[in-house]
N, C-alpha and C positions, 0 to 999 in steps of 0.2 A: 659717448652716449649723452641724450640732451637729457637733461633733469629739468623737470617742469615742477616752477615754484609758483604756488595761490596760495599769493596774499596782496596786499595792498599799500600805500604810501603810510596810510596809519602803523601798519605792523610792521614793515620794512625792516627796524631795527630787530624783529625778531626772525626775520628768514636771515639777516645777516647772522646771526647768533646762530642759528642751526648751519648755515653753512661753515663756518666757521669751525662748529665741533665736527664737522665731516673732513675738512683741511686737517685736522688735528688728529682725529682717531683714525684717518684712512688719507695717509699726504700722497699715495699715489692712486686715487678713486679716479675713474671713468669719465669723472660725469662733467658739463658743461652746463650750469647754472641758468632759467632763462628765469630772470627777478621781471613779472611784470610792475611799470611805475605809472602815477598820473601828471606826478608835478617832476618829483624827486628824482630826477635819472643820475644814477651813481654813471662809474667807471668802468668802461670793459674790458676786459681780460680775457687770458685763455681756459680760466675757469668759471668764468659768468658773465652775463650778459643780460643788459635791461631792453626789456621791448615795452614801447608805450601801447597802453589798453585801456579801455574805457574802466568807468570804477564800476561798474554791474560787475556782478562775478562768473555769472554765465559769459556773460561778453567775454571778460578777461581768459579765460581759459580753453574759449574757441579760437581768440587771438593770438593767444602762445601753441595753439596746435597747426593753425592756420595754414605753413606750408609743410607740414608733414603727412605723410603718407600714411593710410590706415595702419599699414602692417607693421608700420617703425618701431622697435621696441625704444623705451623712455625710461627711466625712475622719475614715477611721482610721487612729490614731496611737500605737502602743507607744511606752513609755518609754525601750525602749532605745536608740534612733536620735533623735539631734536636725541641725535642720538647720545648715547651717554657712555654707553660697550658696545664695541660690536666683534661676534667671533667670524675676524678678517679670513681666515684661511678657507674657511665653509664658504662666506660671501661670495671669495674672489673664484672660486672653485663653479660657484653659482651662475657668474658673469661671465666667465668662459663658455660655460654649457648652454648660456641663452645668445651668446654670437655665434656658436658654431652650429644649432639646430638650425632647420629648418622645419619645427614641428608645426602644422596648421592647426594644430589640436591644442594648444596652449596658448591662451591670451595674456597670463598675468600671473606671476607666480611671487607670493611673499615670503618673507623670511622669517617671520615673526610670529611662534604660534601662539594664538588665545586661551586658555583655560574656559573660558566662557564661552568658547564654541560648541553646538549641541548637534546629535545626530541630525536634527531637523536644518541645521544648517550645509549638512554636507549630501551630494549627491552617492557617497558610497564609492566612488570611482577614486582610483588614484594613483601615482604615478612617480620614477624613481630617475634620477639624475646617474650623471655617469659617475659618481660615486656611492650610489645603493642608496642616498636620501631620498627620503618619503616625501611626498607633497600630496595632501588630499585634496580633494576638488570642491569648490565652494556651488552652493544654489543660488544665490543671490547675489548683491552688493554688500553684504555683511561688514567687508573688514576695508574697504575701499577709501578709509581716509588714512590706513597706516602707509608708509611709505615701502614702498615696494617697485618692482618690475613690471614692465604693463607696456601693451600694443597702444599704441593711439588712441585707434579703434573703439574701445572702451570706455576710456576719460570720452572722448568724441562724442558717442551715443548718448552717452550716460546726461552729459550736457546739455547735448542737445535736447533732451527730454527733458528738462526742467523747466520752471517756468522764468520768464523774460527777466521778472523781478521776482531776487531771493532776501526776502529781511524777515528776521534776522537771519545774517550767515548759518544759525545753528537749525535753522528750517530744512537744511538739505537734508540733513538725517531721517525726515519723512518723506522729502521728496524723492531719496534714493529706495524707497521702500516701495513707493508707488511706483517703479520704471521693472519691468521685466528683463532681468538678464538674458538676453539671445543666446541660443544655443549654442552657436557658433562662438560666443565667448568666453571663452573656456578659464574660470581665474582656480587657482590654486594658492594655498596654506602650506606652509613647512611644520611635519611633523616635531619637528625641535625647533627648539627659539632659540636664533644665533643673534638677538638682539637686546636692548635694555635703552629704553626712550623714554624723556621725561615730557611732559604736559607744559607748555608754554601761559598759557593760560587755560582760566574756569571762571566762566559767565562774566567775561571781563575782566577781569583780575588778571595779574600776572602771579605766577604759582611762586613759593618763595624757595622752588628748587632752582627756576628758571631764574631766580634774580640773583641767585647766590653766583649762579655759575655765569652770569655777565657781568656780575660784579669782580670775580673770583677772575675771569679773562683781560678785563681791563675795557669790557667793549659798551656799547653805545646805550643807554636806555632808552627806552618809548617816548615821545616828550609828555605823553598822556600819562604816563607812569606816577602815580603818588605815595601806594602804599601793595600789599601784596595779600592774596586772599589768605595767605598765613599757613597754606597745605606744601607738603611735600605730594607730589603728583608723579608715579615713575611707575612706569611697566615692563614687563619682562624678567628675566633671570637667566642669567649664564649658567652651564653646567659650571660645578667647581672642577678645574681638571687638575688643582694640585691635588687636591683631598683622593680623585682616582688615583693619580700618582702615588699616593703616601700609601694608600690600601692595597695597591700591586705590590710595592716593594715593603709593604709589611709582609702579605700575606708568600711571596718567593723567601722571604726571608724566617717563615714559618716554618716550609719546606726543606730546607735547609737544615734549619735546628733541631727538625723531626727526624732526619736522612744519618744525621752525626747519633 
């Protein structure tokens, strides 16, 4: 599966940091990297791959979809969010279910559910994997810069609908507001969160969760790198499944004691 990476030569050192924690927490992941570059072209491999694009960002992201096909499923992946946990078993279980469907009713299904999502967000609709997981249905582009599963099709539109020139980068967040999501693409949210991602940066700055842990890897910094906006930035939470563990075999071991 192609994993479409937006970001740029400036940030480079920081999609290689998110790729990097996906080698790490998931060493046998799907995904095939495409790093767009302008100057900078690294080295290709069979986990990733540089394609040159212009440095616009709409440009860049019609240029990494450029020979793919609307229907193609992808994982899109910004630079700014790398993973931190991820609960592998529910993923891979996930990833099986979106290569063996042929559902035309699903564009785009994430893993990661918000607490900050509000009924005004969801269409009320929604829908179960071949493991009984819930995915609700999204109204909009709400949640469209976590990384996630996604048709073409979507990033595609969505793109295409923006304008020629985006500055600042942090302007999409209105410009995806002004684009109407088509009916016909249909994204979805996982009622549980099988993920925990940290913030790469805030308003320029690099977060100083994100430096600890490239410091902490041994890997490359930004060269624009100086200093750090001084926040821990991280979202999501795993169920604890030992603490369920401890509480089953407390509570059998109740029964027991009760039984004698």
């Amino acid at each position: 599966m192609k994993a479409i990476v937006l970001t740029c030569d400036k940030y480079v050192a920081l999609a290689k940091h998110m790729i990097f924690q996906y080698n790490k927490l998931w060493p046998d992941h799907p995904f095939r990297f495409r790093i767009p570059y302008q100057e900078l072209k690294g080295k290709d491999c069979h986990k990733y791959e540089y394609i040159k694009t212009p440095l616009s960002i709409k440009a860049t992201v019609l240029r990494l979809l450029e020979d793919l096909s609307d229907e193609e499923w992808i994982y899109w992946c910004i630079d700014d969010k790398y993973p931190i946990s991820l609960d592998l078993q529910r993923i891979r279980n996930l990833v099986e279910w979106i290569s063996n469907f042929h559902n035309e009713d699903i564009s785009g299904i994430s893993f990661c559910h918000d607490k900050r999502l509000k009924s005004k967000d969801l269409t009320g609709r929604s829908i179960r994997d071949n493991e009984g997981n819930v995915y609700f249905e999204l109204n909009k582009y709400k949640r469209i810069w976590k990384h996630q599963f996604v048709q073409v099709k979507v990033i595609r539109y969505m793109f295409e609908n923006f304008p020629d020139v985006i500055s600042p980068p942090k302007a999409m967040d209105e410009f995806k507001r002004s684009v109407k999501l088509p009916d016909r693409h249909r994204l979805f949210t996982s009622k549980d969160n099988l993920a925990v991602f940290g913030e790469s940066t805030s308003r320029g700055f690099l977060t100083e969760n994100c430096y600890k842990s490239i410091i902490r890897n041994r890997l490359t910094l930004p060269e624009w790198f100086s200093t750090t906006n001084g926040k821990t930035m991280i979202t999501g939470k795993l169920k604890n499944k030992r603490k369920k563990h401890l509480l089953i075999t407390k509570y059998i071991k109740g029964l027991f004691d009760y039984a004698r």
